[in-house]
N, C-alpha and C positions, 0 to 999 in steps of 0.2 A: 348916553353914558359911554364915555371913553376912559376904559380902566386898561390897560395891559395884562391885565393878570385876568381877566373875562373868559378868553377859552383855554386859561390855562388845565382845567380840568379835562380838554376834548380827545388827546392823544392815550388816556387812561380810558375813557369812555369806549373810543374809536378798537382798543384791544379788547377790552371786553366782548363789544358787538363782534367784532371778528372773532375770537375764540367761543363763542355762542354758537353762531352760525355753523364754523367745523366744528363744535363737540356734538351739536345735536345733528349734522349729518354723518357723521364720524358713529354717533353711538347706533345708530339707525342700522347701518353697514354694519358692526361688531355683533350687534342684538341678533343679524338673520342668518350671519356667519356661526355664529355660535348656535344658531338653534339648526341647522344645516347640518353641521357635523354632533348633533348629539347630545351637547352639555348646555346648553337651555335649561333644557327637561328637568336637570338632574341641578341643578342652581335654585330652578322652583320650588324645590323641594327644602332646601335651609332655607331662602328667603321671598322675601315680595317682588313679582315683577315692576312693581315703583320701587322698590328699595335697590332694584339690580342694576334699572335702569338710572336711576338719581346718581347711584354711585356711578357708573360711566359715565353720567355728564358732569358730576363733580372732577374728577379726574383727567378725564379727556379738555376739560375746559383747565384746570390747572397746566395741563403740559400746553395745549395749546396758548396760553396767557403766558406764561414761561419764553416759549418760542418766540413770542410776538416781542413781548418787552427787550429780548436780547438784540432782534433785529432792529427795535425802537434806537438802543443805547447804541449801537453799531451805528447807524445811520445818523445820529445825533452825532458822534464822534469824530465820523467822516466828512459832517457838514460845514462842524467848526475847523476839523484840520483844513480843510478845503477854501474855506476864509480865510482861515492865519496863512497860505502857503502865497493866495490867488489876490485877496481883495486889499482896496486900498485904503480900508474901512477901519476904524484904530478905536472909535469911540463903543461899538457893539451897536449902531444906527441898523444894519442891515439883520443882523439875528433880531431885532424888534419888528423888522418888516418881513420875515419869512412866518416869526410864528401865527401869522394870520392864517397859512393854509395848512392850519391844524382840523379845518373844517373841510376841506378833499377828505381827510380819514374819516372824517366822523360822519359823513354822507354816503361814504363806501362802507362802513360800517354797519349801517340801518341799511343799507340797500343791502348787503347779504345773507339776509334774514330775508328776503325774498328769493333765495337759493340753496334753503338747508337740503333739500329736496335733489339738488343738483353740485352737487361740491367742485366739477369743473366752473360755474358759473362763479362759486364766491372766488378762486384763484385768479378769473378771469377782473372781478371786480378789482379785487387786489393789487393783482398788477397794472390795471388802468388807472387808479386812484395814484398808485407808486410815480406811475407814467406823467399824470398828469399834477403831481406834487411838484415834480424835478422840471416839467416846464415853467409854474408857479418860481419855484426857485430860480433859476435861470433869470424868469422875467427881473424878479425882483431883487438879484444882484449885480444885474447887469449893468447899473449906472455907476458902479463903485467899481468897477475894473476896463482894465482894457482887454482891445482884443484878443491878444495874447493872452491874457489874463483870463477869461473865460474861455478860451480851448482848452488852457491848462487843466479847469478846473473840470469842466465835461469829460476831458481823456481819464482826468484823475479818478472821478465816479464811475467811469463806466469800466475801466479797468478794472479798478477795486470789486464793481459787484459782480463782475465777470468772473475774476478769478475769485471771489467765494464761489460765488454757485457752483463753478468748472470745481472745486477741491472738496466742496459737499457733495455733490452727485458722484465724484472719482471714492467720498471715502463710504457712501452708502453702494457703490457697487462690488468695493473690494471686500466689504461685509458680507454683501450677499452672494457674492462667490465664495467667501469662507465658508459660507454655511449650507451651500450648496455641495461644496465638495465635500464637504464633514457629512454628509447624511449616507447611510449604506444603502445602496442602490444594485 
């Protein structure tokens, strides 16, 4: 069966499994933290510890499903601008040959569910799946550009997720320096 639209479902599947993986280790961490300083205890008492904990994995799996999807739409974004800027490709030939490695996610996906246990190891999956999507892509747009034409494109990606990352970690420190200095000490 050669359909195009076959794993068109696996980029939705592949964020699931990925927000699975960190909300049940995510909720694991919050559940010992919280019974650590106190208010466990005192949670116990309105509700059920499946009700406490369902609820942080509904949640924890929402924001992390959230997070995912916007990185999905960014990177989608980035891929096409990075065709229309780089490739010499006019028909959409090459975005029909990239969405094959919708299956790198969805195999990093199931595999970090063998690391709820270990939340360094699902990041580590993550960015090796990432790592090895953008060789995927690489391979597979390589015949539709020239040389020049794929430096462009590699400096273009690696620029762009540089400087997100570089301006998300700058805008999650200048947070926690605000609220570090806000606290009376």
């Amino acid at each position: 069966m050669k359909n195009t639209y076959l794993t068109s479902h696996f980029p939705i599947l592949s964020i699931l499994l990925f927000s699975l993986s960190l909300s049940i280790a995510a909720e694991a961490h919050i559940s010992q933290w919280l019974d650590t300083i106190g208010i466990y205890s005192g949670m116990l008492e309105f509700f059920s510890e499946t009700g406490i904990k369902l609820t942080f994995l509904f949640l924890l799996m929402l924001s992390f499903f959230m997070v995912f999807s916007a990185l999905k739409l960014i990177a989608d974004t980035m891929m096409e601008l990075s065709l229309l800027f780089f490739s010499n490709d006019v028909e959409g030939e090459v975005l029909r040959k990239v969405r094959g490695g919708s299956w790198i996610y969805l195999i990093g996906g199931l595999t970090s569910l063998l690391f709820i246990t270990f939340p360094p190891g699902i990041a580590v999956v993550f960015a090796g799946g990432s790592f090895m999507y953008f060789i995927f892509f690489v391979y597979k747009v390589g015949d539709s550009m020239s040389g020049a034409g794929m430096f462009g494109m590699v400096m273009f990606h690696m620029s762009f997720w540089c400087v997100f990352i570089l301006a998300v970690a700058y805008a999650a420190a200048r947070l926690y320096n605000s609220f570090m200095a806000s606290l009376p000490i």
